[in-house]
gemmi code that builds the backbone of each chain (N, CA, C; Angstrom):
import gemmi

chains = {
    "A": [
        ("UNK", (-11.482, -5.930, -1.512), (-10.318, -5.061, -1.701), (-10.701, -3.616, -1.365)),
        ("UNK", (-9.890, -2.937, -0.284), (-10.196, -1.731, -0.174), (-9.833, -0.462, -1.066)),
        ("UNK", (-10.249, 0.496, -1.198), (-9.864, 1.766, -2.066), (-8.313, 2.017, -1.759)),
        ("UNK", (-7.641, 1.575, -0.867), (-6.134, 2.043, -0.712), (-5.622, 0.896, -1.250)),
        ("UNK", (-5.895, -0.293, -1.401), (-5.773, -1.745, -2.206), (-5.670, -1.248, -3.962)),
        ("UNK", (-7.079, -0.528, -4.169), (-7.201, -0.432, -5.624), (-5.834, 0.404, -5.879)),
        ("UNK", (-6.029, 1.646, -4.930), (-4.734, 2.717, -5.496), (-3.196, 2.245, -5.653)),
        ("UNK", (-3.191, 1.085, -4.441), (-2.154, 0.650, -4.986), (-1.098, -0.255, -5.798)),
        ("UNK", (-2.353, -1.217, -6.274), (-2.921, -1.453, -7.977), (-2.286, -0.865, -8.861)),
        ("UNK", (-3.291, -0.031, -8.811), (-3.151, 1.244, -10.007), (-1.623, 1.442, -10.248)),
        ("UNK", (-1.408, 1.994, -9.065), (-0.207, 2.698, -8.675), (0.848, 1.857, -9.415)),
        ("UNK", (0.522, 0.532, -9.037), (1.853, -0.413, -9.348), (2.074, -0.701, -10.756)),
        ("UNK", (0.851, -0.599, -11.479), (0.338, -1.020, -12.896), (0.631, 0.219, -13.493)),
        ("UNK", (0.656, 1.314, -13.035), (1.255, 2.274, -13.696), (2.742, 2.491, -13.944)),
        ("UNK", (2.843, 2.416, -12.761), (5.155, 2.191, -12.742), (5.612, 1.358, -13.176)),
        ("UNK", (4.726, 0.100, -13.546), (5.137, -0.911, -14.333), (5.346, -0.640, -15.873)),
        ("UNK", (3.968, 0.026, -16.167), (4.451, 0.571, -17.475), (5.071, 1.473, -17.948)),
        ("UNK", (5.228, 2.714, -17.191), (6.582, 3.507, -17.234), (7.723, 3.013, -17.322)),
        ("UNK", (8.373, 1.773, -16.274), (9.478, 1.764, -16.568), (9.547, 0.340, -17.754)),
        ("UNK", (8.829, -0.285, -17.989), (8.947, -1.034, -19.582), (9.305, 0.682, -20.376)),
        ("UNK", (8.545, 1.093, -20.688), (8.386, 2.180, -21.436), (10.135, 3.205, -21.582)),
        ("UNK", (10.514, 3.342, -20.100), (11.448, 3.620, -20.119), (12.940, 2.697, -20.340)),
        ("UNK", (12.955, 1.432, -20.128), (13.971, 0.337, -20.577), (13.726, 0.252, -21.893)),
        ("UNK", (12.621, 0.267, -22.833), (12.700, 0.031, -24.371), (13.623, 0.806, -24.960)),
        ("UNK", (12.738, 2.656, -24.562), (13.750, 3.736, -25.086), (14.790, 3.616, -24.873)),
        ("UNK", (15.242, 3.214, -23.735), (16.630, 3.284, -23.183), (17.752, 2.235, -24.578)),
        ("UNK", (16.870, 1.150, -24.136), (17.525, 0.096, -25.268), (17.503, 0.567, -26.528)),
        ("UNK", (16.257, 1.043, -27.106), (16.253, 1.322, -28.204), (17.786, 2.494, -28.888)),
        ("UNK", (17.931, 3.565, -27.248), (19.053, 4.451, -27.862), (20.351, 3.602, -27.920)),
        ("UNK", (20.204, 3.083, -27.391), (22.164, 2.272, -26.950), (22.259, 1.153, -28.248)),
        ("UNK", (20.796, 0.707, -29.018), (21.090, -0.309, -30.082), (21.460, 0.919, -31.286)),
        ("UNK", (20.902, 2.024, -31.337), (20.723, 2.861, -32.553), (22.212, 4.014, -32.028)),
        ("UNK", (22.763, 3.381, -31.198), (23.789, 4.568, -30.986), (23.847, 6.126, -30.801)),
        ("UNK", (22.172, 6.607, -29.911), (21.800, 7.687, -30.394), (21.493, 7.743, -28.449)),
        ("UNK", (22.214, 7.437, -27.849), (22.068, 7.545, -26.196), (22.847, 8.561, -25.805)),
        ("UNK", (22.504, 9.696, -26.387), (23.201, 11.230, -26.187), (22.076, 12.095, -25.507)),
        ("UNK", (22.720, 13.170, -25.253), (22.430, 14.269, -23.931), (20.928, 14.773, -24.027)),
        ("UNK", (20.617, 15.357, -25.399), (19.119, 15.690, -25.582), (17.559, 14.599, -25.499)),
        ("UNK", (18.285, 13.559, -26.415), (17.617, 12.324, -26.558), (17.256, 11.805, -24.561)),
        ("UNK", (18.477, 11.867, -24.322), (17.863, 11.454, -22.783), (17.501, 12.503, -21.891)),
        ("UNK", (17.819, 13.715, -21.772), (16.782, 14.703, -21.076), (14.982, 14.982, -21.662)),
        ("UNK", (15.570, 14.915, -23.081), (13.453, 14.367, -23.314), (13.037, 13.360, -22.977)),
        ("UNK", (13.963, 11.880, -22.675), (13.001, 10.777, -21.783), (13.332, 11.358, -20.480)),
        ("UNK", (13.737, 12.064, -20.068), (13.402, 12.116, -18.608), (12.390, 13.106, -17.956)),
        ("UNK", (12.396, 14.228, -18.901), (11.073, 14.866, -19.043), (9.777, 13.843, -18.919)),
        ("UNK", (9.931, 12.618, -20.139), (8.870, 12.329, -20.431), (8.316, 11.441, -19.230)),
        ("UNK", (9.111, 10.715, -18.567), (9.135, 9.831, -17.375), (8.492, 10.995, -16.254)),
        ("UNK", (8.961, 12.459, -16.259), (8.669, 12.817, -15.336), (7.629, 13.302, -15.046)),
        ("UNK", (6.693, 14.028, -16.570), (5.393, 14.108, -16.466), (4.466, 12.793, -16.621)),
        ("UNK", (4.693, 11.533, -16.980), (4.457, 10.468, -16.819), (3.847, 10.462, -15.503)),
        ("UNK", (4.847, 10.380, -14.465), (4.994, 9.794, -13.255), (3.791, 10.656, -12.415)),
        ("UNK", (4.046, 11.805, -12.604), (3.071, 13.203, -12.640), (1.380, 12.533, -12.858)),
        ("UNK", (1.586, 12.632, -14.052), (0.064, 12.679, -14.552), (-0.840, 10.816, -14.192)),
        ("UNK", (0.245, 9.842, -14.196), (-0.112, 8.562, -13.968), (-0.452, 8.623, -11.928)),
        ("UNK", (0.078, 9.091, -11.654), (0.036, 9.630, -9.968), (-1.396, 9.656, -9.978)),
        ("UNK", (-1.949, 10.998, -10.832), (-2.972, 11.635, -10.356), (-3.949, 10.985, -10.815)),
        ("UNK", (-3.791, 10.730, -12.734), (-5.058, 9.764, -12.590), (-5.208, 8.546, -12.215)),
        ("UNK", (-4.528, 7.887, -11.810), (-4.143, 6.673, -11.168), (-5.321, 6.612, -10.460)),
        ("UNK", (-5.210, 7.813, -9.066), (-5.963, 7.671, -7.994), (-7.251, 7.980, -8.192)),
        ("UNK", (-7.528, 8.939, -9.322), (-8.932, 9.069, -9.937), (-9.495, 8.044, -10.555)),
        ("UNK", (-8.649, 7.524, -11.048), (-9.082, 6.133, -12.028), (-9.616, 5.358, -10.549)),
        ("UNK", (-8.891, 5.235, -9.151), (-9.119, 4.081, -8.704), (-10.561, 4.235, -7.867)),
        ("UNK", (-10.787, 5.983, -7.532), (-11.603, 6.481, -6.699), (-12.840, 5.849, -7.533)),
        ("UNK", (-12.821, 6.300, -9.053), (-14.307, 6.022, -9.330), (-14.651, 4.398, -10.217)),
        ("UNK", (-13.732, 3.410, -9.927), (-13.899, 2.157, -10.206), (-14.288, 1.573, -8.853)),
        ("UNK", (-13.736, 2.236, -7.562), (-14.089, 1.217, -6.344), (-15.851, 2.082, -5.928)),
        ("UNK", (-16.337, 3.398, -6.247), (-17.312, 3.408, -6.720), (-18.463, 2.795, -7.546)),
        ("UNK", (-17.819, 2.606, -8.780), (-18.624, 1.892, -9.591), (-18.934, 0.154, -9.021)),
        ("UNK", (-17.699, -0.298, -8.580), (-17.784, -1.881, -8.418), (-19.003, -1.881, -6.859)),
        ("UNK", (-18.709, -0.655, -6.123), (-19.282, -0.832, -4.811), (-21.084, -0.838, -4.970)),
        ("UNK", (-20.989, 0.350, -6.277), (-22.787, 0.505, -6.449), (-23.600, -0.385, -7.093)),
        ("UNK", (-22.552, -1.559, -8.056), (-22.798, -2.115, -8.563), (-23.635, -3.645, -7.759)),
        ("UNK", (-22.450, -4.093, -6.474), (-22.414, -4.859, -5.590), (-23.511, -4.818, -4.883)),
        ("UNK", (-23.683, -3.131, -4.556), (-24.555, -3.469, -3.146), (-26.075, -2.317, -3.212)),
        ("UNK", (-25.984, -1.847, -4.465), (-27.205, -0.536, -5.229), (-27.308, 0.126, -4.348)),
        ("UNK", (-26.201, 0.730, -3.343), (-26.313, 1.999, -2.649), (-25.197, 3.063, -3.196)),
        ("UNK", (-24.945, 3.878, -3.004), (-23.739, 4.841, -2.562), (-23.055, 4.822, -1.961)),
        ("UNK", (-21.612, 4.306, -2.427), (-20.707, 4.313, -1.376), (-20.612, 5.041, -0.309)),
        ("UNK", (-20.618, 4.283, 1.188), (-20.412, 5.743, 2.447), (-18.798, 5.812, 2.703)),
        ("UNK", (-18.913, 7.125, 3.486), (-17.978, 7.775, 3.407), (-16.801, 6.804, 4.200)),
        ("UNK", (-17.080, 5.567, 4.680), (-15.618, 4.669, 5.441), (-15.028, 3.979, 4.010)),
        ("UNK", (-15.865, 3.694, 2.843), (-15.168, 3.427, 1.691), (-14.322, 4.311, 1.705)),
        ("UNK", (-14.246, 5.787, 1.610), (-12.595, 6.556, 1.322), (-12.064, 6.518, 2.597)),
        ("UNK", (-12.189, 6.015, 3.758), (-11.638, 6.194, 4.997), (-10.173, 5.806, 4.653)),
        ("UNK", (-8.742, 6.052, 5.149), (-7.694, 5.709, 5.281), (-7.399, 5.686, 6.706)),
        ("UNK", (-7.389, 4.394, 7.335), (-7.475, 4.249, 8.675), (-6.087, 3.895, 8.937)),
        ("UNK", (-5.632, 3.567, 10.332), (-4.106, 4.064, 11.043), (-3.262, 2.301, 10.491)),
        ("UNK", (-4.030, 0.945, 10.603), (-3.338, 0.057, 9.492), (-3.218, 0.216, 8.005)),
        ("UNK", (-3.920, 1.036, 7.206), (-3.471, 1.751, 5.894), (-2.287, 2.309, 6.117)),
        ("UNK", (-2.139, 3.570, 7.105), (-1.040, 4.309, 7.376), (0.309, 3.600, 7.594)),
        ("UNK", (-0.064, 2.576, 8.384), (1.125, 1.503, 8.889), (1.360, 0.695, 7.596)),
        ("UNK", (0.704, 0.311, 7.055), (0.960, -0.314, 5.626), (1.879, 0.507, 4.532)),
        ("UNK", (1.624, 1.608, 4.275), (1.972, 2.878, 3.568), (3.333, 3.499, 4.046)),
        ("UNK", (3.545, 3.150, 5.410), (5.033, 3.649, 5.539), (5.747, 1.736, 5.504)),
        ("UNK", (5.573, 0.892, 5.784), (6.382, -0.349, 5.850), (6.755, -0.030, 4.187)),
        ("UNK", (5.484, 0.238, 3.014), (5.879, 0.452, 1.909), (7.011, 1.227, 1.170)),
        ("UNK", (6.707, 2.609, 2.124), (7.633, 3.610, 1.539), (9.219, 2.849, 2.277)),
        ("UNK", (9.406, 2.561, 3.478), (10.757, 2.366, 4.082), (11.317, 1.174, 2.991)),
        ("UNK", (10.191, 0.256, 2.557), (11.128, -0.416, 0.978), (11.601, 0.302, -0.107)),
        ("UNK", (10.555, 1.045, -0.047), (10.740, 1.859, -1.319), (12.447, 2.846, -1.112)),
        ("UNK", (12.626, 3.759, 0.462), (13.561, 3.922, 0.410), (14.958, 3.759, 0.322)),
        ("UNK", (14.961, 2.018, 0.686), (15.914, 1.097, 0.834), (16.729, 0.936, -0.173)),
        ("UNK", (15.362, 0.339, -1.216), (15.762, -0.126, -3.148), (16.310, 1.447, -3.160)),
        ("UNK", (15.135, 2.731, -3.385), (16.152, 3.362, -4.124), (17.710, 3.925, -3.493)),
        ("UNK", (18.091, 3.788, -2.574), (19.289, 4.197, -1.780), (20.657, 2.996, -2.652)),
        ("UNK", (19.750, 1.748, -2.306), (20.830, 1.046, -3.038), (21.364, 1.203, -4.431)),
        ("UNK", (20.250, 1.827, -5.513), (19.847, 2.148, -6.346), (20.709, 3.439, -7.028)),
        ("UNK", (20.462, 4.327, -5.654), (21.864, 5.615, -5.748), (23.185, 4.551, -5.947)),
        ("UNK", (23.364, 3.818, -4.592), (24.753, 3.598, -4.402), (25.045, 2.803, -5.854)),
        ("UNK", (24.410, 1.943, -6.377), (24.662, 1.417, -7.986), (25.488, 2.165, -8.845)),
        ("UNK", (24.748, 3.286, -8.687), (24.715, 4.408, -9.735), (26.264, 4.823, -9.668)),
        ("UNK", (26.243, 5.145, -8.664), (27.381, 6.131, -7.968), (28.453, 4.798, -8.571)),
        ("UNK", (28.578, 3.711, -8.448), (29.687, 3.179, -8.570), (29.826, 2.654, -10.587)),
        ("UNK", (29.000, 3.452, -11.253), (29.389, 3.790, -12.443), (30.477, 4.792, -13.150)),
        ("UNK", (30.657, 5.588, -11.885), (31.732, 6.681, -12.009), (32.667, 5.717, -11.771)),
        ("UNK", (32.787, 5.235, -11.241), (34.004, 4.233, -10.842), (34.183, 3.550, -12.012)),
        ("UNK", (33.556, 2.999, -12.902), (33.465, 2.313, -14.034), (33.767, 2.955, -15.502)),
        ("UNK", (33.928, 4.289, -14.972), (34.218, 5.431, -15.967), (33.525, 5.968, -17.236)),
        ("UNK", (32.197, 5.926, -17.023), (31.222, 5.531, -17.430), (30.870, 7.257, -17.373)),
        ("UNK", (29.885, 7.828, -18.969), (29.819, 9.071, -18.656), (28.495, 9.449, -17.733)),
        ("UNK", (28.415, 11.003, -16.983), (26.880, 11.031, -16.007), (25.985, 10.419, -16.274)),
        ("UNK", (25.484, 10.836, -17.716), (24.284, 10.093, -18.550), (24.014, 9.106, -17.686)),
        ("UNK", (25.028, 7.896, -17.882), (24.574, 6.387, -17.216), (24.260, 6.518, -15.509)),
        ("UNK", (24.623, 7.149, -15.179), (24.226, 7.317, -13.620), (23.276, 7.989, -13.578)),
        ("UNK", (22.724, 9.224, -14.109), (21.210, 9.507, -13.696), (20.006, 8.647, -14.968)),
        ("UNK", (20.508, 7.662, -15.689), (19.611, 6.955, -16.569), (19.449, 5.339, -15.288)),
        ("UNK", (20.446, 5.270, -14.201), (20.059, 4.580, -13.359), (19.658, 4.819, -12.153)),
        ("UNK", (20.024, 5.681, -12.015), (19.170, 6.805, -11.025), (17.631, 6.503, -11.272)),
        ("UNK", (17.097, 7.275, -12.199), (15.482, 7.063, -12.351), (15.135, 5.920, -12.545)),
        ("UNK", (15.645, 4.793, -13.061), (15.399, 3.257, -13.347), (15.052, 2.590, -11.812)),
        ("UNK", (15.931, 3.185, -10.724), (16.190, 2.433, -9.286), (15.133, 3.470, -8.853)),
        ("UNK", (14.526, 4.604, -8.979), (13.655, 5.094, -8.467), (12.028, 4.382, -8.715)),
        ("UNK", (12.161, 3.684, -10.287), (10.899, 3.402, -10.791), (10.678, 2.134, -9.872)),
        ("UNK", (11.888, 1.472, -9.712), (11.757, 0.445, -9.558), (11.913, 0.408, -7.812)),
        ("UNK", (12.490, 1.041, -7.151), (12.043, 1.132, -5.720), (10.517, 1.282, -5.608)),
        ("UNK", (9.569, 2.255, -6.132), (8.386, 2.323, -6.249), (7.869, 0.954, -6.623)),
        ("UNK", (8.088, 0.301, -7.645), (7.188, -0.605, -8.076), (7.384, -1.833, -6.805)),
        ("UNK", (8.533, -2.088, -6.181), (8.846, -3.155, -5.049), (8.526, -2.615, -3.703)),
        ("UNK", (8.286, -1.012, -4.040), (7.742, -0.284, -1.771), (5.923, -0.587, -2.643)),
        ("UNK", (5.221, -0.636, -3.641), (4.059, -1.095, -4.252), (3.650, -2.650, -4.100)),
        ("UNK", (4.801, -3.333, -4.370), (4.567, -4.885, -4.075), (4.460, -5.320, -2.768)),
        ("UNK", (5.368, -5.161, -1.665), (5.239, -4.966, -0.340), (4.436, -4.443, 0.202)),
        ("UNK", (3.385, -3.693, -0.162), (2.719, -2.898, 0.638), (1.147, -4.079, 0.061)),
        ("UNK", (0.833, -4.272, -0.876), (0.265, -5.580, -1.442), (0.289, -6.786, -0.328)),
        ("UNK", (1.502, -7.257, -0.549), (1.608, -8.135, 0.569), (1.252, -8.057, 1.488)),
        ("UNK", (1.704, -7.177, 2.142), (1.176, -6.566, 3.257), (-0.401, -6.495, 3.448)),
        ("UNK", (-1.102, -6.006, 3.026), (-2.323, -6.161, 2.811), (-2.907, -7.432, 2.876)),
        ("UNK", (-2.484, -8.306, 2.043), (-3.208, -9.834, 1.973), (-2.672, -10.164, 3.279)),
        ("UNK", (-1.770, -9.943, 4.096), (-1.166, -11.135, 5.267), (-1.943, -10.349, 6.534)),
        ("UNK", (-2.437, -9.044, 6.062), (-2.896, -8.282, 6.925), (-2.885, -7.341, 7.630)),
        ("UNK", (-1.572, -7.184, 7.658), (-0.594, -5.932, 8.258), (1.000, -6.276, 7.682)),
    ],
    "B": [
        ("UNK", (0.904, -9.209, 14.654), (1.005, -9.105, 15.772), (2.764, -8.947, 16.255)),
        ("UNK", (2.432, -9.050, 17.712), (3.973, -8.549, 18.260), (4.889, -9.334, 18.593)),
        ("UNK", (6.007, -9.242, 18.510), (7.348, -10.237, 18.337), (7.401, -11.474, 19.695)),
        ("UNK", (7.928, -12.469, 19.201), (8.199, -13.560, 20.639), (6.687, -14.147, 20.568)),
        ("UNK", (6.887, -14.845, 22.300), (5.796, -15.386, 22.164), (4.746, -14.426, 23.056)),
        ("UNK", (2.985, -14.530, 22.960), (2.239, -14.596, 23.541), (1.318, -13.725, 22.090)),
        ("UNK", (0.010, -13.991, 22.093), (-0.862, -13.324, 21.036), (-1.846, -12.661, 22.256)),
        ("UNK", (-2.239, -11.794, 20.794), (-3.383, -11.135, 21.801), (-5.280, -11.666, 20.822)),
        ("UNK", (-6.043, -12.309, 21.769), (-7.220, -12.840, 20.916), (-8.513, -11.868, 21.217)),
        ("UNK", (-9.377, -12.481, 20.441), (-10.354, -11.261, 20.379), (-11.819, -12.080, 20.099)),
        ("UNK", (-13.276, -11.547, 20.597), (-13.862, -11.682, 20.332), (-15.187, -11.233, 19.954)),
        ("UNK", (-14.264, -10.486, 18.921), (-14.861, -9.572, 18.129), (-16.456, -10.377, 17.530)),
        ("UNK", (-16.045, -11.514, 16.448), (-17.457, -12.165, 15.918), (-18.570, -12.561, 16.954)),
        ("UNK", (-18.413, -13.251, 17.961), (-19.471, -13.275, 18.871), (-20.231, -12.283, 19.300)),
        ("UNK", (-19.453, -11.189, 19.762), (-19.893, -10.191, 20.558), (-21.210, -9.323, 19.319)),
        ("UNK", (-20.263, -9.527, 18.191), (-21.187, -9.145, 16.960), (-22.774, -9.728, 16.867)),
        ("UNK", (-22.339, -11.221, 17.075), (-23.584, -12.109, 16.507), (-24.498, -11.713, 17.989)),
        ("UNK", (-23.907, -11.362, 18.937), (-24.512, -10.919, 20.404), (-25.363, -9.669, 19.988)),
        ("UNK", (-24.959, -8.942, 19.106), (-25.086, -7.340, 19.598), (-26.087, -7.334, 18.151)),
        ("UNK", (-27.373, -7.972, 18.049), (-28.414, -7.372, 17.020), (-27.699, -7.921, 15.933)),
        ("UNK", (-26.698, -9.154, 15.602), (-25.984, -9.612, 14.438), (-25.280, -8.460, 13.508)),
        ("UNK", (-24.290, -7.474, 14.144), (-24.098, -6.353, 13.523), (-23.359, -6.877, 12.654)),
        ("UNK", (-23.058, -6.277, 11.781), (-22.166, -6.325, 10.201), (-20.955, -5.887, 10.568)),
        ("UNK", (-19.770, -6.057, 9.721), (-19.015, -6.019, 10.301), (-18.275, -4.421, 9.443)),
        ("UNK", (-18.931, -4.190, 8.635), (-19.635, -2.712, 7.652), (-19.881, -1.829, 8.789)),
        ("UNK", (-20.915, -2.194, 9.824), (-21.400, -1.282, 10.453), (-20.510, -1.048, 11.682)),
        ("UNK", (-20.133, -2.406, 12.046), (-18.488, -2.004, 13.667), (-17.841, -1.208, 12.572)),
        ("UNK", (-17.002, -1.032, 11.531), (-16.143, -0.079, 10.698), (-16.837, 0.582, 10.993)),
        ("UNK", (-17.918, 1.474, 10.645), (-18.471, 2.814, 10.409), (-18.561, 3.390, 11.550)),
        ("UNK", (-18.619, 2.456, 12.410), (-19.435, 3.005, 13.995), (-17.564, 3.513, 14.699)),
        ("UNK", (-16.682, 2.390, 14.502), (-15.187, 2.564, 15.152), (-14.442, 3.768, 14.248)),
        ("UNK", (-14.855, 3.328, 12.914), (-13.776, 4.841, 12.093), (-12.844, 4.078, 11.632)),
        ("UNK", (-13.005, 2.680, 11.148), (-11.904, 2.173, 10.444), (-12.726, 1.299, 9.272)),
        ("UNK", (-11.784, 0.661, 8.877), (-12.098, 0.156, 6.848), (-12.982, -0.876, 7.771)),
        ("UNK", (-13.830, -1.899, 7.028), (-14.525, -2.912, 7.164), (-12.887, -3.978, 6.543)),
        ("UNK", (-12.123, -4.020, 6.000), (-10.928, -4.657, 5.747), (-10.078, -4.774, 6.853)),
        ("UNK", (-9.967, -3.757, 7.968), (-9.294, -3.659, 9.460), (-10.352, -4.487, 9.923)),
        ("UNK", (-11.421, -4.532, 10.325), (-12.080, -5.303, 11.097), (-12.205, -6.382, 10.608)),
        ("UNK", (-11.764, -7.247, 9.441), (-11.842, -8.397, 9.114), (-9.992, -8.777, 9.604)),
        ("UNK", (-9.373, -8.171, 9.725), (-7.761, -8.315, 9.896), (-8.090, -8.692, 11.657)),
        ("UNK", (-8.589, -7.438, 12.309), (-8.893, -7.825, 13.535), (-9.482, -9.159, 14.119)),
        ("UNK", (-10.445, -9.514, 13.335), (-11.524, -10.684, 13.425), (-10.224, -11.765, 13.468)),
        ("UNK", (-9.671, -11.845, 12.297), (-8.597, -13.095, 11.906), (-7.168, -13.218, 12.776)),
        ("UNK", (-7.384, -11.995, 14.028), (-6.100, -11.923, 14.689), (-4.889, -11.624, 13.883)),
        ("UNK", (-5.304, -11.411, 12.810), (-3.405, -10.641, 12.296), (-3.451, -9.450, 12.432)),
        ("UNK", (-4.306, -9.008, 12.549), (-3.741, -7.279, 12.986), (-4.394, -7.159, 14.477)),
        ("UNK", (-3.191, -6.196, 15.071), (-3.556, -5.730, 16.666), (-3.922, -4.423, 16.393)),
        ("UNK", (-4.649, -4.152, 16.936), (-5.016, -2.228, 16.747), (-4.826, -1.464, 17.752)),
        ("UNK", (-4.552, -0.256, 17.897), (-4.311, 0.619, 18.316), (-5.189, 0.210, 20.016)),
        ("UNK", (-4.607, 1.033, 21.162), (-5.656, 1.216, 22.559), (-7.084, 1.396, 21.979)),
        ("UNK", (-6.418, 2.874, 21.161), (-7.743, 4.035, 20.852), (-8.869, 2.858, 19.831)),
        ("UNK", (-8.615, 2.380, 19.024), (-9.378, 1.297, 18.112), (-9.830, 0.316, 18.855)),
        ("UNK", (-9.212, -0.044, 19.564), (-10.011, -1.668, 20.717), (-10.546, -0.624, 22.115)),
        ("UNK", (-10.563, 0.437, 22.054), (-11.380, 0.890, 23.064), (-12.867, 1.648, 22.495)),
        ("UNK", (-12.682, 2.118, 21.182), (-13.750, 2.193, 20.386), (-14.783, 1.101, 19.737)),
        ("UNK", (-13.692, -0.214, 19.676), (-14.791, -1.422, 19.377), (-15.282, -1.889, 20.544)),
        ("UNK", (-14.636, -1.768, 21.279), (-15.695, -2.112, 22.905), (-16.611, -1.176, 22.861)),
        ("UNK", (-16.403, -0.132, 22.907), (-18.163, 1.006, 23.143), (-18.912, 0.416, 21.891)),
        ("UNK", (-18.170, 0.415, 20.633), (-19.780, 0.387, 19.857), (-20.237, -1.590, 20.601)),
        ("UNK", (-19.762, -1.854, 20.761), (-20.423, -3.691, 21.579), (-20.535, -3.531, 22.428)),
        ("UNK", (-20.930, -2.572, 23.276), (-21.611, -1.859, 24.602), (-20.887, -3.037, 25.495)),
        ("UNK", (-19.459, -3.156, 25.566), (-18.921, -4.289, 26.535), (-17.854, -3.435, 27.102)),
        ("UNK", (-17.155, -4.023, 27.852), (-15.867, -3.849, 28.605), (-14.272, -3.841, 27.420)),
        ("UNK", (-13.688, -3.835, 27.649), (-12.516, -3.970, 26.818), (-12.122, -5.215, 27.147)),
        ("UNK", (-11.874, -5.812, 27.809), (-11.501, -7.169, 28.762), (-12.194, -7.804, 28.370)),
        ("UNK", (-13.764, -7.814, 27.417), (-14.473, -8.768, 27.400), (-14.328, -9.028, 25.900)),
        ("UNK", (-13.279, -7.741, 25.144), (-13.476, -7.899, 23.357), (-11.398, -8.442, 23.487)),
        ("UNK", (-10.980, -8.314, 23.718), (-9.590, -8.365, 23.959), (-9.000, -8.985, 25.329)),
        ("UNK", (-7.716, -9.935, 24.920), (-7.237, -10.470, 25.530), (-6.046, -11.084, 25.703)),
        ("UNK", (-5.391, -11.284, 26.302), (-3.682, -11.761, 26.198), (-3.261, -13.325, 26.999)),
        ("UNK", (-2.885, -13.767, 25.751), (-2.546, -15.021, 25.859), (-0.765, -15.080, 25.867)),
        ("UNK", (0.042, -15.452, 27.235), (1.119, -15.238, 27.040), (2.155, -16.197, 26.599)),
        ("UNK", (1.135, -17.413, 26.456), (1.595, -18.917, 26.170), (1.522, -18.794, 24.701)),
        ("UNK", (0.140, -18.489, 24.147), (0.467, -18.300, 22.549), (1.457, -17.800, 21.337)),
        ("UNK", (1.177, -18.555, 20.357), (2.312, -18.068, 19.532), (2.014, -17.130, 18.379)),
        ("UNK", (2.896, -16.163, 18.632), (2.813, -14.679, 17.968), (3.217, -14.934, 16.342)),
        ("UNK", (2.316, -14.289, 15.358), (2.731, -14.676, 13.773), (4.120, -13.768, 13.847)),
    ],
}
model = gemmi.Model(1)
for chain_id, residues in chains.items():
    chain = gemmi.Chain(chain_id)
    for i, (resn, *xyz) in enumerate(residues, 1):
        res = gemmi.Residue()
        res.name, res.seqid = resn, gemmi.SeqId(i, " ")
        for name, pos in zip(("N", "CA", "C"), xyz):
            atom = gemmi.Atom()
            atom.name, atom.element = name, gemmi.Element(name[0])
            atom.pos, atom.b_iso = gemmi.Position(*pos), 0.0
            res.add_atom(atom)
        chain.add_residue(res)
    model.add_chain(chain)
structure = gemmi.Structure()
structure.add_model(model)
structure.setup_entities()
């Protein structure tokens, strides 16, 4: 497994638990009747430095585990083509993102047809970020795939 | 690989076991790509770039024609 393999691992294992994290709260406000304006701008804060800080150490987390597993394997120092990101990474990384843009577009259009449903903003930007987590976690799965089939 | 029929094959592992049994660690390091691309290459699911199959021919001190090849009868994944 390469270092752009691990990151996007990580990556996926992280958005996975954000958005559990974010469907509990969510549920939790709509069972307790408390799915009002403040309550959900602090989960979206919280999602957003989440997303933030899980980003960054994500990739730190993954830099120094494919380190550790590599020195472990082979009692050298990783060389420098271990961090290489070569032009099938790149090609992998956009097939990913163009899923990723797809889900969340559809994801908008969802949203958008909650107004139609008469439904207050709240529910449209609480599905808004839900179709964002979750475009990420499926342009993350695809790009996986991708990887094992090869390109 | 590319749509319809015909594949493009490669012989990448020989030329290896030809060339001082190089690793396939060391064609990555020497071309500038993952040792994971050159196992994609090896297995024919990934096609690479001109610039990448003209760099794995120099480090296998061969021709390009002799690491790459087009089969127009074959069937493309």
């Amino acid at each position: 497994m390469s270092m752009q393999q691990r990151n996007t691992v990580v990556t996926l294992v992280s958005f996975l638990l954000i958005l559990s994290f974010f469907c509990v709260r969510v549920f939790q406000m709509v069972q307790t009747a408390t799915f009002i304006a403040p309550n959900v701008f602090r989960l979206w804060i919280i999602i957003a430095i989440a997303v933030v800080a899980m980003s960054i150490l994500g990739s730190i987390l993954a830099q120094i585990t494919s380190a550790i597993i590599y020195t472990a394997r082979t009692n050298e120092a990783p060389p420098d083509a271990e961090w290489l990101e070569d032009e099938r990474d790149k090609l992998i990384q956009l097939k990913g993102t163009r899923v990723t843009y797809i889900v969340a577009s559809l994801g908008s259009f969802i949203a958008m047809l909650t107004f139609v449903l008469n439904r207050p903003p709240l529910v449209m930007f609480t599905f808004l970020i839900a179709s964002g987590l979750v475009a990420q976690i499926l342009g993350d799965v695809y790009r996986l795939v991708r990887y094992s089939r090869g390109v | 690989m590319g749509k319809g029929k015909g594949q493009i094959h490669n012989n990448i592992r020989t030329l290896r076991f030809h060339h001082n049994e190089m690793t396939q660690t060391d064609l990555a390091a020497q071309v500038g790509v993952t040792r994971q691309t050159i196992i994609a290459i090896e297995q024919g699911k990934y096609s690479p770039s001109l610039e990448v199959a003209f760099r794995i021919a120099l480090a296998l001190g061969v021709q390009l024609n002799e690491v790459f090849w087009y089969d127009p009868e074959g069937d493309a994944e």
